[in-house]
C-alpha positions, 0 to 999 in steps of 0.5 A: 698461670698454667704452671700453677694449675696441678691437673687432676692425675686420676679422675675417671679411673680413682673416682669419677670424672664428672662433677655429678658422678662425684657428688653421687659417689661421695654421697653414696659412702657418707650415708654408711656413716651412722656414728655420731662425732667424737667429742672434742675440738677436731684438730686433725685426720687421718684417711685413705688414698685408693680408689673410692671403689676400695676405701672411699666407705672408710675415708667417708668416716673420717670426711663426714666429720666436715659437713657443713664446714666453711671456709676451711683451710686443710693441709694435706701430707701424703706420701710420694709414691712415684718420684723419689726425693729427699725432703718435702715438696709443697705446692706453694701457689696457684690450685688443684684442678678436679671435676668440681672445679678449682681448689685455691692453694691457702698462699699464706698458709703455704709460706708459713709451712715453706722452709727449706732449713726443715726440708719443705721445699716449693717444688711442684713436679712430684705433684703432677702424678701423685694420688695420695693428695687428690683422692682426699679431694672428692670429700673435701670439696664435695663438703666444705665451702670456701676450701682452700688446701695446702699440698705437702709431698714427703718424699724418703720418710725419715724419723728427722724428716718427720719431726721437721716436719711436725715443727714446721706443721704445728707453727705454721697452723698456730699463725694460720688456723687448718685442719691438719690431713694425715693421707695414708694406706696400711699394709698392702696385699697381705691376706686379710687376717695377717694385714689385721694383725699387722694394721692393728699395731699401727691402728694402736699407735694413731689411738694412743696419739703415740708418733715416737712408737709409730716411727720406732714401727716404721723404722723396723717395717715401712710396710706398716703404712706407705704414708707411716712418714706424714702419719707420724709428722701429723700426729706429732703436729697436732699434739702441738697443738693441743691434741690429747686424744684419738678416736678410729672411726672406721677399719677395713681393707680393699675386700669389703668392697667389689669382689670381697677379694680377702686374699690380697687386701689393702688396710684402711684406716679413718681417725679424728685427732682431737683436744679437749673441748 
């Protein structure tokens, strides 16, 4: 059984780690929130993945969308960042272990989304000391009762990969209802006003629903997004299934928060991919 069990990789330096000073913090960036919900059936997200201290006032944006949620099914895609592999890694059974307690890992779900002829494969090991997936877990467990998630890892980002991927994503959700995560950071440590111009091209892409520009981007600069790949597959998926807008709820970069550093930043982008009502 303890094999199953994904440990926090993170907490107490990414975010706290005590239950209490979770919910304090979490709490602390929701109440920025001030915009009233898109309109629209919510189909997926897109948020961040640094430290609370840096982006978690955007992820908040997105997250508080789940308030008062309950026994909810979220499939989480975010980048590998520390080990390289070819495909997608799922974290099939078992949950993730953080301050707040034990996330069930949705094993139904998980099989629908398991398919080694598209690349996703049951590999735990690129989990064990990833962030992009734990740093969405403080909101989403902090929110949503009854939360069960689905990890997926990409490792190499490719345009197959990716549309592999959002097949993969978009049946798997039409057996198994979830909200689609699409876990991803812009540009990275540009000045400020070049890593708005650069985000502002991607920030376009997510509004426009449009993967295929998206991709055509990435393809030509991956430094646009360090999770371009699961943005692309989840934008993808969720036009599948029905998503005929966007909406950003929030823009911004690791200087609005601590020092207010704008020489060097991180881009950050919060946004609700949605149908019609």
């Amino acid at each position: 059984m303890a094999d199953s069990i994904r440990s926090a990789a993170v907490a107490g330096s990414w975010y706290p780690a005590d239950a209490r000073g979770v919910g304090r913090v979490v709490e602390e960036h929701l109440a920025r929130v001030h915009q009233a919900p898109p309109e629209g059936r919510l189909v997926g997200l897109v948020a961040p993945h640094a430290g609370l201290q840096y982006s978690g006032s955007v992820a908040a944006h997105a997250y508080a969308l789940l308030r008062g949620r309950r026994n909810l099914t979220v499939i989480l895609v975010g980048p590998s960042h520390r080990v390289d592999f070819e495909g997608c890694a799922l974290w099939a059974r078992g949950a993730f272990d953080t301050p707040l307690g034990r996330i069930p890992v949705d094993e139904e779900c998980a099989a629908a989304v398991l398919d080694p002829a598209a690349g996703v494969f049951d590999e735990p090991r690129p989990h064990r000391p990833e962030h992009s997936l734990e740093m969405q877990l403080p909101f989403l467990q902090h929110l949503v009762a009854g939360l069960k998630i689905v990890p997926v890892l990409m490792g190499r980002q490719t345009r197959g990969q990716a549309e592999a991927l959002a097949a993969v994503l978009a049946r798997a959700v039409e057996q198994h209802p979830a909200l689609l995560v699409a876990s991803s950071d812009l540009s990275h440590f540009q000045p400020a006003h070049v890593a708005q111009q650069l985000d502002r091209e991607v920030v376009g892409d997510v509004e426009r629903l449009d993967p295929e520009g998206l991709m055509t981007r990435l393809e030509r600069d991956p430094g646009h997004a360090c999770g371009g790949g699961p943005l692309v597959a989840v934008l993808s998926a969720a036009r599948r299934l029905g998503a005929d807008h966007a909406v950003v709820l929030r823009y911004g970069d690791s200087g609005d928060e601590g020092e207010h550093d704008k020489s060097r930043v991180v881009g950050y982008l919060a946004a609700a991919l949605l149908a019609a009502a």
